[in-house]
C-alpha positions in Angstrom: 25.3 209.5 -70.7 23.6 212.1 -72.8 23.0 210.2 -76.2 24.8 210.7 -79.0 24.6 209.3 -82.6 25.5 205.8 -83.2 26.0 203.7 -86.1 27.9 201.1 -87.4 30.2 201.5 -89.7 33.9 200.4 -91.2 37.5 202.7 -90.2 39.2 203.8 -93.3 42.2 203.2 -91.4 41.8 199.5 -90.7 44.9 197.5 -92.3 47.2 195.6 -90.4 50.7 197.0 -89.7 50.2 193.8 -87.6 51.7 190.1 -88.2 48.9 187.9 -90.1 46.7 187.4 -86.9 45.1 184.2 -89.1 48.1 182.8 -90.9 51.4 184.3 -89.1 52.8 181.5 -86.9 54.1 184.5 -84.8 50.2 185.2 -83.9 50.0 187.6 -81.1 47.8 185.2 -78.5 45.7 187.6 -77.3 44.2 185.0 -74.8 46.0 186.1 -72.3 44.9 189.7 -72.6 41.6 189.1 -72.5 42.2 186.8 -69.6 43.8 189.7 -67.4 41.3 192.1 -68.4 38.2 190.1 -67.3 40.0 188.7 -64.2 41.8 191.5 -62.6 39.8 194.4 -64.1 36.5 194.2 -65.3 35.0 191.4 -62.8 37.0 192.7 -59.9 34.8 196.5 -60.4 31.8 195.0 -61.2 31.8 192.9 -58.1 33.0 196.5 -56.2 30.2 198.4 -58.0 28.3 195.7 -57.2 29.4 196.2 -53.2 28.7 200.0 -53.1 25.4 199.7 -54.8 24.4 197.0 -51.7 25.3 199.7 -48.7 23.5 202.3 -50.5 20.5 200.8 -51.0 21.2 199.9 -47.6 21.7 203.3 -46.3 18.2 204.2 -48.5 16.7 201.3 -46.8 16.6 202.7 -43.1 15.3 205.9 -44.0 12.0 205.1 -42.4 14.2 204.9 -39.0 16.2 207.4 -39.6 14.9 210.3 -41.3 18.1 212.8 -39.9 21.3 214.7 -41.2 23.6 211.4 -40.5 21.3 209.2 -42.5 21.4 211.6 -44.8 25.1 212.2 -44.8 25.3 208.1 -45.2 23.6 208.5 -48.2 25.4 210.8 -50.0 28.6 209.1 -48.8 27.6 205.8 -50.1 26.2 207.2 -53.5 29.6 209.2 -54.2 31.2 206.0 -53.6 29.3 204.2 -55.9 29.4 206.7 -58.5 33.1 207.0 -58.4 33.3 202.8 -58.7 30.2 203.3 -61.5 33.3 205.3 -63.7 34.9 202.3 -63.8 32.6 199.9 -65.6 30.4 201.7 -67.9 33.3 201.2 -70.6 32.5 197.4 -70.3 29.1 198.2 -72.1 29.0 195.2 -74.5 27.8 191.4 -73.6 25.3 191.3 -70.2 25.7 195.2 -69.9 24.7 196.0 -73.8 22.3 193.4 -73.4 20.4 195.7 -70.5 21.2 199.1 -71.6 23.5 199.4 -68.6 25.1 202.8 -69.6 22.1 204.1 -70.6 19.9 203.2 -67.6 22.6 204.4 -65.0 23.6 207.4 -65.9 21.6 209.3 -68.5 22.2 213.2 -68.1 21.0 216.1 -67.3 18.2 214.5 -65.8 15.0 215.1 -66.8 13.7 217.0 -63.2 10.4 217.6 -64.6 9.8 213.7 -64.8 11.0 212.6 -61.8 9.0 215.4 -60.2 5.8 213.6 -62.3 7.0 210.1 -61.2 7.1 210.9 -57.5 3.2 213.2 -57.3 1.4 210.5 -59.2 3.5 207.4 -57.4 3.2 205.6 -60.6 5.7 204.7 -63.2 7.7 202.2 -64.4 11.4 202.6 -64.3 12.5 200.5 -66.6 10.7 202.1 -69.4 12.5 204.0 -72.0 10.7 206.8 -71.6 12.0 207.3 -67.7 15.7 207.3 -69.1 16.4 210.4 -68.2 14.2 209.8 -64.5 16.6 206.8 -63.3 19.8 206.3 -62.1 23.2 208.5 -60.7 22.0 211.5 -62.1 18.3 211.1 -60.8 19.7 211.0 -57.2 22.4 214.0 -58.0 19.2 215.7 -57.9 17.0 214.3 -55.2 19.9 214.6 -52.9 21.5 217.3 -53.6 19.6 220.3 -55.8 18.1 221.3 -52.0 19.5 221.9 -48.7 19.8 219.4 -46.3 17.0 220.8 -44.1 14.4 220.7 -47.3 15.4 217.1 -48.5 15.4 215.7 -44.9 12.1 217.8 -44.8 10.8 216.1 -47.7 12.0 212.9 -47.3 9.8 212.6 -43.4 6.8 214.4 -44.9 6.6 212.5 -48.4 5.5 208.7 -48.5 6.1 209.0 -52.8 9.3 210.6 -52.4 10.9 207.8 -49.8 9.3 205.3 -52.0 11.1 207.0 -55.2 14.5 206.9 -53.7 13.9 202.9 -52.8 13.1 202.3 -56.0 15.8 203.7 -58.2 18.0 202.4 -55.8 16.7 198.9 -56.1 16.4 199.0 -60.0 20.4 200.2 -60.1 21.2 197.2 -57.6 19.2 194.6 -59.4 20.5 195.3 -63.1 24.1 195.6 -61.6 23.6 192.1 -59.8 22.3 190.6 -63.7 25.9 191.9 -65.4 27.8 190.9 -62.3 26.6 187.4 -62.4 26.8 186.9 -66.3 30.1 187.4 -65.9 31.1 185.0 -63.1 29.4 182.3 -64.7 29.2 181.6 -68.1 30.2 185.4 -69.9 33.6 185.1 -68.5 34.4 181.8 -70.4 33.3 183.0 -73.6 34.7 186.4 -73.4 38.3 184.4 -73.3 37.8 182.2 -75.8 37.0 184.8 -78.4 40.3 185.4 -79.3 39.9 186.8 -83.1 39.7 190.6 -84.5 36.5 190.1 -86.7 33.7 192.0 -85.8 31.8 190.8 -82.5 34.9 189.3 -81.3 36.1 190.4 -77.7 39.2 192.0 -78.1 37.4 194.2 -81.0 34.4 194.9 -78.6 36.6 195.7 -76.0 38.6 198.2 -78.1 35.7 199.6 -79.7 34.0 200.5 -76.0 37.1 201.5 -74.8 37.6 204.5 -77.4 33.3 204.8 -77.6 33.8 205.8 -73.8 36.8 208.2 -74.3 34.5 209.8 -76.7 31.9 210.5 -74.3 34.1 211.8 -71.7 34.9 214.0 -74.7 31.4 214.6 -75.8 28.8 214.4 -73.4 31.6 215.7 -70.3 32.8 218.1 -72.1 32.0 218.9 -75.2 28.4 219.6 -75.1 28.6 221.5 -71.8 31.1 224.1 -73.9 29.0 224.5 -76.2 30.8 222.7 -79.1 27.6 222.2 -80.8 26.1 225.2 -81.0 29.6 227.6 -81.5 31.0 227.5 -78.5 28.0 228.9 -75.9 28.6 226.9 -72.6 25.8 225.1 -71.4 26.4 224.6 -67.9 23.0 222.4 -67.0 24.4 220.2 -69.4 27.4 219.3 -67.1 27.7 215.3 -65.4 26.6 215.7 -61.9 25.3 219.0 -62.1 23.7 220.0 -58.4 26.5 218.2 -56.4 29.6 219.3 -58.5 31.8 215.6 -58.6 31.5 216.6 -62.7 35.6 216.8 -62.8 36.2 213.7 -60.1 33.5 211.8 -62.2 35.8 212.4 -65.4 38.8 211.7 -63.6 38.0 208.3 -62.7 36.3 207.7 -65.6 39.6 208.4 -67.5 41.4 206.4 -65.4 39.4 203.1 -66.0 39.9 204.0 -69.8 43.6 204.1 -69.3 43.6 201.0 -66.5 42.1 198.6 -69.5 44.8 199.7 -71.4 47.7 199.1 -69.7 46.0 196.2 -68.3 46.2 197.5 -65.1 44.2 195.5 -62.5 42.2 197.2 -59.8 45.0 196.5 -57.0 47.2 199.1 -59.6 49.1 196.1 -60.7 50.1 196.2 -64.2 49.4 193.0 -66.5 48.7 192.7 -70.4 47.3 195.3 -71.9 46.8 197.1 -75.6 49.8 198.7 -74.5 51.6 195.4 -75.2 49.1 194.5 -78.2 50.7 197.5 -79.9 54.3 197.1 -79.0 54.3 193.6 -80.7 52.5 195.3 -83.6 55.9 197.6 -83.4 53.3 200.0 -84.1 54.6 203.7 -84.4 53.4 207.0 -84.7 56.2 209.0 -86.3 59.1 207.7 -84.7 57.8 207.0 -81.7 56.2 204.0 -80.2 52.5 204.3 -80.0 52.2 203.0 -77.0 54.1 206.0 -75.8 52.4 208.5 -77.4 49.5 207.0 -76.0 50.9 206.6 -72.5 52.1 210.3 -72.3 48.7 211.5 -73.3 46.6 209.7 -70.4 49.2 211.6 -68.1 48.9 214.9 -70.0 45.2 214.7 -69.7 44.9 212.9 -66.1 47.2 216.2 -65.1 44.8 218.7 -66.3 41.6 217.2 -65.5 43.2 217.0 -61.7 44.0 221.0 -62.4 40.5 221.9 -63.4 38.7 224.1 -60.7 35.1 223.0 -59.0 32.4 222.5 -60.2 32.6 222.3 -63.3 29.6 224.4 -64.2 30.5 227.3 -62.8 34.0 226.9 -63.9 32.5 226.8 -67.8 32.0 230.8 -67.1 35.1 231.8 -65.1 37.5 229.3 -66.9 36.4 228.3 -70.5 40.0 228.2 -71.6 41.3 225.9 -68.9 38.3 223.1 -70.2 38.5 223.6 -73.7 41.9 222.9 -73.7 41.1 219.7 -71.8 38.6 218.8 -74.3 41.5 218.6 -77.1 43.9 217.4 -75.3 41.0 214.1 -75.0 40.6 214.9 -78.7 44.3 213.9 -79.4 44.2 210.8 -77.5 40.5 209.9 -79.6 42.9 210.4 -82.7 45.5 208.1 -81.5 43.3 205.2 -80.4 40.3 205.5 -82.7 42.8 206.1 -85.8 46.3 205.0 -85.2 45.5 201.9 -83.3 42.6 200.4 -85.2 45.4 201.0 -88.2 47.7 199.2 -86.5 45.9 196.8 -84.8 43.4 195.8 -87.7 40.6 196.4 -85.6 37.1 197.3 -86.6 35.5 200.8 -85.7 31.6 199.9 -85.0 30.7 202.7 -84.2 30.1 206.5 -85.4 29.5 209.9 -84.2 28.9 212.8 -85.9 31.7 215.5 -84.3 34.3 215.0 -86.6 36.4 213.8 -83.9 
């Protein structure tokens, strides 16, 4: 994602409205949360991200056979696919995936177009450097395949050796980082990720909660926000939207939302609902006004899942012709940052590691 400021720091708002989570006899086991969460959703998307990744390298693969529109068309299929199943894991970004950069290595944006363009004339480069960051990745094939027509990339790709090689490449890096996380966790990761059943700092359920809300943030920063213009008084940047030349910018947010709100509920990736923060909060009795939080909460995702679905295509163009219709998109997400970043680290007892600089 485009980079924003972090930090660590300590929320204001972090007392427990909780039982005693060390002494209270009536401890909420959280065990069995984390156990759901790992089982059902996040190993189940890395292995399906993990799936995807395989048949579009495959489909990049047998380009030197076949260098026509259906390869082609397989391509773009297969990396939509995968980009839509991406949405759903880069809010696991702590353990194996901090421990790679995965966030930051698969999707980076905008894309740096004059680097990749560099990358691919000299033939030289090494992706996994930071300073080809913004050259790797989603967003580094949003361009190759789709900032030309058909006929010019199919063009390019039969009369460029560098530029086939290019596409292998970033397609082999994504796979192989995506195997590293996916295996972590189906061996020894998963085990330890349940048995860290505490609040402190570095525990899971705090790790989990604090990516959880970091990643609403960016769908409210670097989706939105910036491409408004929030930063510089409201002058929309259009460039600076997610998926910029193939225009999935609002499907990308969609499911990227929906991942947010699946961890959540505990919702597994068959749609079956299990334990959640939702349930977290309800034994907390936690409340905002007189409702429950987990209400509040609950109703939001659906307010905000509605008008993301509403919002016309793509996205950049749509910063011009419907500014309105976005920015109120961007606070109804800033609602639902208050109500998970404030009311449940309050109520929860939770630990926000993190800062930005937005003023929420």
């Amino acid at each position: 994602m485009k980079n924003l400021v972090f930090g660590i720091t300590i929320s204001a708002f972090a007392f427990l409205s909780c039982k005693d989570p060390d002494t209270s006899k009536e401890d909420y086991n959280r065990a069995p949360m984390l156990e759901n969460i790992a089982d059902n959703i996040i190993i189940p998307n890395y292995e399906a991200l993990q799936n995807q990744l395989g048949s579009f390298q495959a489909s990049i693969d047998s380009l030197n056979t076949n260098m026509n529109q259906q390869w082609l068309d397989s391509v773009k299929t297969n990396w939509l696919e995968a980009c839509k199943k991406w949405q759903h894991c880069k809010v696991f970004e702590f353990g194996p995936a901090s421990d790679i950069a995965l966030r930051t290595s698969m999707n980076t944006f905008p894309t740096d177009t004059a680097l990749i363009e560099s990358n691919i004339s000299s033939g030289s480069y090494t992706l996994g450097a930071v300073g080809n960051i913004q050259a790797i990745g989603f967003p580094a094939f949003d361009y190759l395949l789709y900032a030309d027509s058909d006929a010019n990339t199919l063009n390019r790709v039969m009369n460029s050796p560098n530029f086939r090689q290019y596409l292998v490449d970033l397609a082999d890096k994504m796979l192989t980082d995506v195997n590293f996380v996916t295996s972590q966790w189906n061996t020894s990761y998963r085990n330890s990720f349940i048995a860290s059943t505490g609040t402190a700092s570095g525990s899971s359920t705090n790790d989990l909660y604090n990516e959880m809300v970091y990643d609403l943030e960016l769908i409210k920063n670097a989706k939105y926000g910036i491409p408004l213009g929030k930063d510089i008084l409201d002058v929309p940047r259009p460039t600076y939207v997610e998926a910029y030349y193939s225009g999935y910018s609002n499907t990308f947010a969609l499911e990227n939302m929906h991942s947010i709100e699946n961890v959540f509920l505990g919702r597994s990736i068959a749609g079956t609902d299990g334990i959640g923060f939702d349930d977290y909060l309800d034994y907390c009795e936690a409340k905002r006004g007189s409702q429950d939080l987990s209400v509040v909460i609950k109703n939001q995702f659906n307010t905000i899942n509605t008008e993301l679905t509403a919002l016309p295509n793509p996205l950049s163009d749509a910063l011009l012709s419907n500014y309105a219709q976005i920015n109120d998109v961007y606070f109804s997400i800033k609602d639902q940052v208050l109500y998970m970043k404030t009311d449940m680290s309050s109520a929860l007892g939770l630990i926000i590691e993190y800062f930005d600089n937005d003023g929420d």
